[in-house]
C-alpha positions as CSV (number, residue, x, y, z in Angstrom):
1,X,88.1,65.6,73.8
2,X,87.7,63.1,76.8
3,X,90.3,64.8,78.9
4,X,88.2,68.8,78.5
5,X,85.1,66.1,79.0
6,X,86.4,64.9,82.2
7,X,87.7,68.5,83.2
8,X,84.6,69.7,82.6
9,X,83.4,67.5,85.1
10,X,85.8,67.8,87.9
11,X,85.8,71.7,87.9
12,X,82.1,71.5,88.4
13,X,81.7,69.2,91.5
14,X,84.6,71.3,92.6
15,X,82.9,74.8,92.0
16,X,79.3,73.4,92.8
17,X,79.8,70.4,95.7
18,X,78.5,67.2,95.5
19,X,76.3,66.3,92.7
20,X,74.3,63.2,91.4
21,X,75.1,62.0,87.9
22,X,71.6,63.0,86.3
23,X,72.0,66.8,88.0
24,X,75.3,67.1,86.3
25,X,74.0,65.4,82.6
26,X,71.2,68.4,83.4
27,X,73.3,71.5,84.4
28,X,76.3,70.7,81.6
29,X,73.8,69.7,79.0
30,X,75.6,66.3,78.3
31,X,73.5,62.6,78.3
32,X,73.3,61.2,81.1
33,X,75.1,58.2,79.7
34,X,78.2,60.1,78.8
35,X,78.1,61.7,82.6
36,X,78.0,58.5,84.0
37,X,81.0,57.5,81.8
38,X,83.0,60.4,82.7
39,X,82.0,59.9,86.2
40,X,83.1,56.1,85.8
41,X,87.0,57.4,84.6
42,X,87.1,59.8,87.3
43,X,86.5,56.7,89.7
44,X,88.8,54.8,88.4
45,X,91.7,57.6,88.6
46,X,90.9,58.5,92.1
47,X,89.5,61.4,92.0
48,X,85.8,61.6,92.5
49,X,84.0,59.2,94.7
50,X,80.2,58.3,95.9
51,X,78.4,60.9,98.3
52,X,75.4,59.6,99.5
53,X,72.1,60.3,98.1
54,X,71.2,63.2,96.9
55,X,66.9,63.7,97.4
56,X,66.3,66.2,94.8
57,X,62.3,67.7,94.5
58,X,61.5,65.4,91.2
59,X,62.0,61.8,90.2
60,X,63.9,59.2,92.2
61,X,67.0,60.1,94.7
62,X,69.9,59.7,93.3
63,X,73.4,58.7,94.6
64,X,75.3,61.9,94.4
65,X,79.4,62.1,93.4
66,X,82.3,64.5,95.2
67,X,86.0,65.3,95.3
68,X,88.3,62.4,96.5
69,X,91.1,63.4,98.5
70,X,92.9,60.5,98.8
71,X,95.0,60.6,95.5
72,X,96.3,63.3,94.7
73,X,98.1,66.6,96.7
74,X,99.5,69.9,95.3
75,X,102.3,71.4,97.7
76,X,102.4,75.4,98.4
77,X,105.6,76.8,99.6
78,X,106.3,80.4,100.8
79,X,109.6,82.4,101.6
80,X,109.0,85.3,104.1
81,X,110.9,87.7,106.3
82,X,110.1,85.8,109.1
83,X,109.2,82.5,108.2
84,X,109.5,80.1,105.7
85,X,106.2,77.5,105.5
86,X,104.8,74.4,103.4
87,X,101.3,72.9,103.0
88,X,100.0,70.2,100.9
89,X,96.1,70.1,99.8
90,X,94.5,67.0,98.6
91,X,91.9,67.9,95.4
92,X,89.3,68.3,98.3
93,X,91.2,71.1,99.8
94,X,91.9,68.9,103.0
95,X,94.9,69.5,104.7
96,X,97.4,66.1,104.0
97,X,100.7,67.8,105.5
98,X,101.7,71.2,106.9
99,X,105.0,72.9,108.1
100,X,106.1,76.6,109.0
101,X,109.6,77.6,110.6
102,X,110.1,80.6,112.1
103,X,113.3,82.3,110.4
104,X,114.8,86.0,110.3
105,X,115.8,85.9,106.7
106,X,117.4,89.3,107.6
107,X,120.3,87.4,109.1
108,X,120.5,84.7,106.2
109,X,121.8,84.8,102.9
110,X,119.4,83.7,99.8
111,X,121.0,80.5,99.4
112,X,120.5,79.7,102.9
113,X,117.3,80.8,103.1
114,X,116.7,78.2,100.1
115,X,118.9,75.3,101.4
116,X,116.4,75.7,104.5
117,X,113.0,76.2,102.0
118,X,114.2,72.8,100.1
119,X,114.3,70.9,103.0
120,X,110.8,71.9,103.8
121,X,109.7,71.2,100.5
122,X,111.1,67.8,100.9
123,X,109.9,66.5,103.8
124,X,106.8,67.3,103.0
125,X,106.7,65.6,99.9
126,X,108.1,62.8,102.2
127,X,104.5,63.4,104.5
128,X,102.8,63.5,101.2
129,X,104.3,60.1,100.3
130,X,103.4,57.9,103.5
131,X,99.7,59.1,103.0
132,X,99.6,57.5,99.6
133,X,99.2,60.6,98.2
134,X,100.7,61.7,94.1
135,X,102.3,65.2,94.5
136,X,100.7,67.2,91.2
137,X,103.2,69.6,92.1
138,X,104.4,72.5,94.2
139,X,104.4,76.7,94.0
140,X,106.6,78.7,95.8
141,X,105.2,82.1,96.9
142,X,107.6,84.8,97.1
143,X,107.4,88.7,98.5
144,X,108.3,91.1,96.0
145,X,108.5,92.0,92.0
146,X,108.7,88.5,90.2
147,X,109.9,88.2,86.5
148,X,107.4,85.3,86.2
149,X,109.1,84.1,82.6
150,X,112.3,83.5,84.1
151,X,111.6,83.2,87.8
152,X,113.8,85.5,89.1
153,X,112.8,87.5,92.2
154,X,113.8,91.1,90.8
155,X,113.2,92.7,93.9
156,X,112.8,91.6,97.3
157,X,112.5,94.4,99.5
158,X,112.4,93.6,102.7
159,X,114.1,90.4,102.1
160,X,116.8,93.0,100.7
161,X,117.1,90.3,97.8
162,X,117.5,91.4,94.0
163,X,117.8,89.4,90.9
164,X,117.7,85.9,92.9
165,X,116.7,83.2,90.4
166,X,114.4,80.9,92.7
167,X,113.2,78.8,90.5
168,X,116.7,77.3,89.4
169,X,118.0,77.5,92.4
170,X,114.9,75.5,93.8
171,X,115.8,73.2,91.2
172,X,118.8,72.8,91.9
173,X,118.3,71.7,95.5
174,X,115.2,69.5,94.6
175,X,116.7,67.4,92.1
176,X,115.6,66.7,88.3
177,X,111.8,65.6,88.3
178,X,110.2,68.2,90.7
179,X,107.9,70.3,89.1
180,X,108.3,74.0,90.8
181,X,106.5,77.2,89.7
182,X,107.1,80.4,91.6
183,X,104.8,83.4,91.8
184,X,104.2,86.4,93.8
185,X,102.8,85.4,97.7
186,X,100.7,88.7,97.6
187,X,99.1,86.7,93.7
188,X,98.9,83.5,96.1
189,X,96.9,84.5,98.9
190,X,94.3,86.3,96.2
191,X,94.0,82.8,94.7
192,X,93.1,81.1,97.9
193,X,90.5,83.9,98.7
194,X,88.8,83.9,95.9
195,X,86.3,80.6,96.8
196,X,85.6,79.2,93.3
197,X,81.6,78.8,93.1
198,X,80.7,82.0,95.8
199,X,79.5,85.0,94.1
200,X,80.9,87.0,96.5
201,X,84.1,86.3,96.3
202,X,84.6,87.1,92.4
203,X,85.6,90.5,93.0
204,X,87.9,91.0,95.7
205,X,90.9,92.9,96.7
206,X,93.8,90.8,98.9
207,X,95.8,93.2,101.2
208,X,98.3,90.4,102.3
209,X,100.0,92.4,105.9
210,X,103.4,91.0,107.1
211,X,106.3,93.1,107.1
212,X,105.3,94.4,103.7
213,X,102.0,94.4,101.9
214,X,100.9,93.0,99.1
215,X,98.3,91.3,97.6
216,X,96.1,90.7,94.7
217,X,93.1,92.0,92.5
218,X,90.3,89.3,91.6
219,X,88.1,90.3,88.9
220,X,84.9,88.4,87.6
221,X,86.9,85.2,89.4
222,X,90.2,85.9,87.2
223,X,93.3,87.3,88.9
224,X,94.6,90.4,87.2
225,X,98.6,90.3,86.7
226,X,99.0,93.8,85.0
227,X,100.7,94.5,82.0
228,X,103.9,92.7,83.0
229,X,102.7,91.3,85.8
230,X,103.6,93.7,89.0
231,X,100.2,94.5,89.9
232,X,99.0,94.2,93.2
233,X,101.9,95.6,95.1
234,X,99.5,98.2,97.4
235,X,102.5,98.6,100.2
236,X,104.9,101.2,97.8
237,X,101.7,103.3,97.0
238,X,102.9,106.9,98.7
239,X,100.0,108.0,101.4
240,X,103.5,110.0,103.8
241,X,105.3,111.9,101.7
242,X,108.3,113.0,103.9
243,X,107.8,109.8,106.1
244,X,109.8,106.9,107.0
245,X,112.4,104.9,104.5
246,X,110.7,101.9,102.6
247,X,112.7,99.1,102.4
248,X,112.5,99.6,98.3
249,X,114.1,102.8,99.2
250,X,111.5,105.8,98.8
251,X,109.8,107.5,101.3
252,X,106.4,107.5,103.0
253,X,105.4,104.5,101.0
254,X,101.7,102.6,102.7
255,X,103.7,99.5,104.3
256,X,106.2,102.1,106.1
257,X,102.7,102.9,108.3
258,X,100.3,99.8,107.5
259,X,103.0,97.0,108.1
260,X,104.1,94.5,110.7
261,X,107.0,96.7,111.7
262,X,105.3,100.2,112.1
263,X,102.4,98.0,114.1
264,X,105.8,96.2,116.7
265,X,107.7,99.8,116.2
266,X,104.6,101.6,117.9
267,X,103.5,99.0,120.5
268,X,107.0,98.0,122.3
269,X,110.7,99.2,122.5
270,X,113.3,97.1,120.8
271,X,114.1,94.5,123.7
272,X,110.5,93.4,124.5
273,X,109.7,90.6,122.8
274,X,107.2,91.1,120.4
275,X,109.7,92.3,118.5
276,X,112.1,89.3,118.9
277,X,112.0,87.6,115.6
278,X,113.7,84.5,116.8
279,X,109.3,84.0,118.0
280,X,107.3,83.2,115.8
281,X,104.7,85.8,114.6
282,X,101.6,83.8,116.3
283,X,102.9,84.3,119.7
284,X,104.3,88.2,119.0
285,X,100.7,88.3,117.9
286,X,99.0,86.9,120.5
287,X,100.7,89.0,123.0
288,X,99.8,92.1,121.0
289,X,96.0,90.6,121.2
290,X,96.7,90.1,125.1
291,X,98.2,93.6,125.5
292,X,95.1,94.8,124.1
293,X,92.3,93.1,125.5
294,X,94.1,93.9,129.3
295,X,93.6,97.3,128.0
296,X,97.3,98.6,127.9
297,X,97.3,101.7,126.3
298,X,100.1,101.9,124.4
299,X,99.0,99.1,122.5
300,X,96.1,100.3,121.5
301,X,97.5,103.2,120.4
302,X,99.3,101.5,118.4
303,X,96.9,99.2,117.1
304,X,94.6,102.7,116.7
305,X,97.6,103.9,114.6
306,X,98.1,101.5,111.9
307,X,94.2,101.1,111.8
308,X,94.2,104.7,110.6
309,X,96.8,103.9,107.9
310,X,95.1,100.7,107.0
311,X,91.9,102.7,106.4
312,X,93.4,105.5,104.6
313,X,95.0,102.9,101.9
314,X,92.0,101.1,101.9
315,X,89.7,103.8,100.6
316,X,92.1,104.8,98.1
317,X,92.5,101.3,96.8
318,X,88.0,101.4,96.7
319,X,87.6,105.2,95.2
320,X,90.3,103.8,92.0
321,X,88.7,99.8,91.9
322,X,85.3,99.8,93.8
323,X,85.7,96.1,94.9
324,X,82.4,94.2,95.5
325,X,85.1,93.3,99.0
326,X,88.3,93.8,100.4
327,X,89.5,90.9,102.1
328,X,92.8,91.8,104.9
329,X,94.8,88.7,105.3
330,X,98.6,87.5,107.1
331,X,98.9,89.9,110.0
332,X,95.9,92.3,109.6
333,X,93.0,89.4,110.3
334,X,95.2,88.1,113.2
335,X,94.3,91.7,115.1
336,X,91.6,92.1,112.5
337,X,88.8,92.5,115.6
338,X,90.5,95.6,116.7
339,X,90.7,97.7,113.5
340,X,87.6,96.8,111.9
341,X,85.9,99.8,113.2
342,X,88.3,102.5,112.2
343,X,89.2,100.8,108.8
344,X,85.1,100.8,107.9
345,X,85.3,104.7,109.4
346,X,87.8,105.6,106.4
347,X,86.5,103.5,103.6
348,X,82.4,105.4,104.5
349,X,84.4,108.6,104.4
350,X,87.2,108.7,101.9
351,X,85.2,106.8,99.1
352,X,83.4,109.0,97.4
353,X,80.7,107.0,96.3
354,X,77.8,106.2,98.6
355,X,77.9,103.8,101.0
356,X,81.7,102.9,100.2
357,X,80.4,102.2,96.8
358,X,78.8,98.6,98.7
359,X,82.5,97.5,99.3
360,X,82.9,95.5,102.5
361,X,85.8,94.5,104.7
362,X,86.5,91.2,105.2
363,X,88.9,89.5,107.2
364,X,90.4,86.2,106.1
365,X,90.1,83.1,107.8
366,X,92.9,81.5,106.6
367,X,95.7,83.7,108.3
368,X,99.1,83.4,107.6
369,X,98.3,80.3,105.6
370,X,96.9,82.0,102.9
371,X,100.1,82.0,100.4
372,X,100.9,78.6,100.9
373,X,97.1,77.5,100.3
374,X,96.7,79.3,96.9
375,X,100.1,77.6,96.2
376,X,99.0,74.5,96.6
377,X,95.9,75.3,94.8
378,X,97.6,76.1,91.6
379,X,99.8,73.3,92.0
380,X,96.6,71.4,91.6
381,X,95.3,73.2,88.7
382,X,96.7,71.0,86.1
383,X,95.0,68.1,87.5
384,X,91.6,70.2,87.0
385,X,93.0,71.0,83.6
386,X,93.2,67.5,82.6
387,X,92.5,64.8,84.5
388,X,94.2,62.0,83.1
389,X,97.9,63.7,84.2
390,X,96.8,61.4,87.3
391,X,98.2,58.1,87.5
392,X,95.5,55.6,87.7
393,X,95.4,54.3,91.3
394,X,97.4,50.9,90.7
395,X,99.9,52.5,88.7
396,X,100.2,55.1,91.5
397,X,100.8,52.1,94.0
398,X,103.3,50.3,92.2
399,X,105.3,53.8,91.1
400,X,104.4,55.9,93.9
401,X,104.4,59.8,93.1
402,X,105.0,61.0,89.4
């Protein structure tokens, strides 16, 4: 009972911000003398701390608790085509450590590829470690259909991996003791989206662009796995018949158009650079920005291309789920400013509801970052779960993480 009590509490301040003890007692109908207990055990582990004062319109101010970030971090790790990348979150959502290499995994094998993503992992528990910080835990986001039960990537198609178990392999490298979950990156970025406490982000789509697409549906705040979990993968959806090969091996399907590839395919021949994957995806990017805003018109052509795709898919996906938004993250909101306006063209004229059925187009602000952030984010979760997982702060000093 005083673990939910105390989870109660810390998913509030986290959904709501910063609150004073007698606005709590008030909005989670508890006496104040229990709030102030709660808030007292929360202290004492770490994890909320004193705000300032909080002038409210009746009775006296009073002196308002938040998140603390100094106690605790959840890691989020993610494989990619081109890159592997780590960050770690303190329960504030601050940024304690972050990490991405740029890697063609094209030219590794998986156990490479998770010899290298282990090493990440573990120096940036190291980071974690010199900031005083507990790690709750890490996630590993991974591109493609994930047997969640046993952690087994069943199909990676444009890693052109298939039935790789990453989570005992992960373990393997890591050692006995680390806690590792794995879950679909396209399921990750959704997560990180979806802002808990802002009505507008409750019902969302994630379009996650890289060389595939993915992403993830958010319903009523809840993300929606399917029946056995394969939802959200928007990329193999058909909008070409007789088109170009997937990578999963059928024809015409929407990340053979919409995807990082068609996007370098159409803007440059094979020895510029952009499409050298040995750089990493910011500069290739920038340079397609560059291109662009110089005017060259063969990249915008390009970029006038896969906006027309990216629209086409995107009213499809509206006309079947009418999202209250559809948020484009990885690639798409890096050249997000140049395809807004033919994306929003499609979605007023293929949905057939009026006014797009009030969906908007968002881009995201967290970039390629957004897998690893909702990693880290769940990793976290079971700290919001139950609070008292958390070693008290002198334990935590004397047997650093656990």
């Amino acid at each position: 009972m005083r673990s939910a009590k105390l989870s109660l509490v810390l998913r509030h301040l986290r959904d709501h911000g910063p609150r004073s003890r007698a606005r709590l007692a008030a909005e989670l109908d508890l006496p104040r003398s229990a709030v102030s207990a709660l808030v007292g055990d929360l202290e004492e582990l770490g994890l909320v701390r004193r705000a300032g004062i909080e002038r409210g319109n009746l009775g006296r101010p009073g002196t308002a608790v938040e998140l603390d970030g100094s106690t605790v971090c959840g890691i989020g790790a993610e494989i990619n085509v081109n890159h592997i990348a780590t960050i770690a979150l303190d329960l504030a959502g601050d940024v304690v450590a972050e990490h991405r290499v740029a890697l063609d995994a094209h030219r590794l094998t998986a156990p490479e590829v998770l010899d290298r993503l282990a090493a990440l992992v573990t120096q940036t528990e190291a980071d974690v470690r010199v900031t005083g910080h507990q790690v709750a835990g890490c996630v590993v986001g991974v591109a493609g259909l994930l047997d969640r039960t046993h952690e087994v990537l069943t199909v990676g198609p444009n890693l052109r991996w298939k039935d790789v178990p990453v989570g005992a392999e992960l373990r393997g490298r890591l050692g006995a003791g680390h806690r590792v979950a794995i879950e679909n990156e396209g399921n990750l970025a959704a997560i990180a989206e979806a802002v808990p406490g802002d009505p507008t982000r409750q019902d969302i789509l994630v379009i996650f662009g890289e060389v595939g697409v993915g992403g993830g549906i958010v319903a009523d705040g809840r993300l929606l796995r399917g029946h056995q979990g394969y939802a959200g993968e928007f990329g193999h959806m058909i909008v070409e018949p007789g088109g170009r090969r997937c990578g999963c091996g059928r024809i015409g399907c929407w990340e053979t158009v919409a995807g990082l590839r068609a996007l370098l395919d159409a803007a440059a021949d094979p020895d510029d650079p952009v499409r050298d994957p040995a750089l990493s995806l910011d500069e290739r990017l920038g340079e397609i920005n560059r291109r662009a805003e110089l005017g060259d018109v063969r990249t915008l052509d390009a970029l006038d291309q896969v906006g027309n795709a990216i629209g086409t898919g995107v009213a499809m996906l509206t006309n079947a789920l009418n999202p209250a938004a559809i948020v484009l993250s990885g690639y798409f909101a890096v050249i997000g400013h140049h395809l807004q306006p033919t994306i929003e063209e499609h979605l007023v004229s293929g949905v057939l509801a009026p006014q797009a059925g009030g969906t908007r187009v968002e881009f995201s602000t967290l970039g390629f970052t957004a897998a690893v952030r909702g990693g880290a984010t769940v990793a976290l979760q079971p700290v919001f779960d139950d609070p008292t997982v958390v070693a008290p702060r002198s334990d935590a000093l004397v047997g650093g993480t656990r």
